[in-house]
GUBA-523471 format. One record per atom (N, C-alpha, C): residue in three letters; x, y, z. Coordinates in steps of 0.05 Angstrom, whole numbers, plus 5000, padded with zeros to 4 digits. Example, Ala and Ser with C-alpha at 12.3 -4.5 7.8 and 13.67 -1.06 7.14 Angstrom:
residues 2
ALA526448865156
ALA524649105156
ALA526449345156
SER525749555142
SER527349795143
SER525850015157
***
This chain:
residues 83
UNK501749765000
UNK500050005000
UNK501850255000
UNK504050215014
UNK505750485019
UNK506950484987
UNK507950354973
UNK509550414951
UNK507350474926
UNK504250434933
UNK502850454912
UNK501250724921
UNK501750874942
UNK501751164950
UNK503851284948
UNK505251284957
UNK508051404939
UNK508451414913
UNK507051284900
UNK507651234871
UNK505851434860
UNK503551414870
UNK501151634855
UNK502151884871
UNK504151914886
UNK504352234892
UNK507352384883
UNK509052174866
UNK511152244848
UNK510652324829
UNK512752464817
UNK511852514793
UNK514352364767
UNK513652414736
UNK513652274727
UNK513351894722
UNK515251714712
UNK514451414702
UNK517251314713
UNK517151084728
UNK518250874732
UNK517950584733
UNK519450494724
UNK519250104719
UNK520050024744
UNK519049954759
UNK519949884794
UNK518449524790
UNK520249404808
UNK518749004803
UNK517649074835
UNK514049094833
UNK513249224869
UNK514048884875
UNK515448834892
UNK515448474905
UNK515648554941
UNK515948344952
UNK516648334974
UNK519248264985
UNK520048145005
UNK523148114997
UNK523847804988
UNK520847644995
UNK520447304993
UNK519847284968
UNK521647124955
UNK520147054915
UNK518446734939
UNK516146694910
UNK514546564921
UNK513546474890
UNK511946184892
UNK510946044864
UNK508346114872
UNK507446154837
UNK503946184842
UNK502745994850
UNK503545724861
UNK502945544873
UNK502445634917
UNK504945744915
UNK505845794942
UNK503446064940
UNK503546334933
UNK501746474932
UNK499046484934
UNK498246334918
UNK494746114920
UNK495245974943
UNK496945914956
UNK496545744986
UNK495945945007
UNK498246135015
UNK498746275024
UNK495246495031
UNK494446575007
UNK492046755001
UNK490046545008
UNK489446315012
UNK487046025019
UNK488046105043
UNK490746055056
UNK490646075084
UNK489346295106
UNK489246545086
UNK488346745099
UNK484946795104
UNK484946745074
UNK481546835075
UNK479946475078
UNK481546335089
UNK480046055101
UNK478445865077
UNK480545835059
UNK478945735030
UNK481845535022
UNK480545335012
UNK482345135001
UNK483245104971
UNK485845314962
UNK485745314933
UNK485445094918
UNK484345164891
UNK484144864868
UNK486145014852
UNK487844784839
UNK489544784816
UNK488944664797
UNK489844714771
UNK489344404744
UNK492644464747
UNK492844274731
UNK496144284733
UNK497344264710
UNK499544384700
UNK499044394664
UNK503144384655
UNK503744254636
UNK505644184628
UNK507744484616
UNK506244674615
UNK507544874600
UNK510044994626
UNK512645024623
UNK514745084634
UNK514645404628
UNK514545614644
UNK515245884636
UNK518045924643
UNK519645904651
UNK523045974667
UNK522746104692
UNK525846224694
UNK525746334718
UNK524546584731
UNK523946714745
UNK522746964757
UNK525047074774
UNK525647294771
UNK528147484784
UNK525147664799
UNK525547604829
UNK525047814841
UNK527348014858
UNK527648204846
UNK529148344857
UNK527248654862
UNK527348754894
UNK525348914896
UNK527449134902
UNK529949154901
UNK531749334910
UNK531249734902
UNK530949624872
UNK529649914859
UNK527750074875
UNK525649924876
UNK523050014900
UNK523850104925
UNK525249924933
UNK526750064959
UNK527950384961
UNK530450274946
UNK531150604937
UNK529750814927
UNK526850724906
UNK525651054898
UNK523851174914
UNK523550904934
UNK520950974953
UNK522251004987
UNK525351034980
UNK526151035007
UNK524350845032
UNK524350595029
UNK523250275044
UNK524950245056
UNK525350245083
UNK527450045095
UNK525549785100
UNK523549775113
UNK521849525120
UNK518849525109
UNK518049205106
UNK515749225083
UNK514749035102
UNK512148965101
UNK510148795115
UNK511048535097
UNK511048345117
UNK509948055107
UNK508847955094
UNK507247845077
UNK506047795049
UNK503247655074
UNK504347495091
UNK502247295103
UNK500647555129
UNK502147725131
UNK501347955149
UNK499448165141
UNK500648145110
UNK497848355096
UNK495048295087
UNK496347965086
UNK494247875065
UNK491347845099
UNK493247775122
UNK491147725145
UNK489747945159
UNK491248265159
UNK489748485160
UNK487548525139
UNK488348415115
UNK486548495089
UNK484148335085
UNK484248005099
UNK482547865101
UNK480547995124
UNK482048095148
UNK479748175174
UNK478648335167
UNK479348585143
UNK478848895152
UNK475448775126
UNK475948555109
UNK473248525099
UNK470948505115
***
């Protein structure tokens, strides 16, 4: 939330990767988000290989001056209660 208010109150365009500091599979993510809002994700499961994912959130840090970011499992459980 903080880097996507900071962002609408800069000015001009930047390419920033918003992540957290945990890379995570959309496997792990769909778990993670079931865990919160108390739901058991479904998958199909499919042969197509995409490669690797570089999360690097360092940029964000620096344009948005971040020293510390919430938890992924911390936001997602404020965000589940505050429904």
């Amino acid at each position: 939330v903080t880097v996507i208010e900071r962002a609408l109150e800069s000015e001009g365009s930047r390419l920033l990767n918003v992540a957290g500091d945990e890379a995570m599979t959309i496997r792990e993510l769909a778990e993670t988000i079931g865990a919160a809002v108390g739901r058991e994700p479904v998958f199909e499961e499919h042969t197509t290989a995409i490669g690797d994912v570089v999360t690097d959130n360092r940029r964000m840090r620096d344009v948005f001056g971040l020293s510390s970011l919430v938890r992924l499992e911390d936001g997602l459980a404020r965000t589940a209660a505050a429904v």
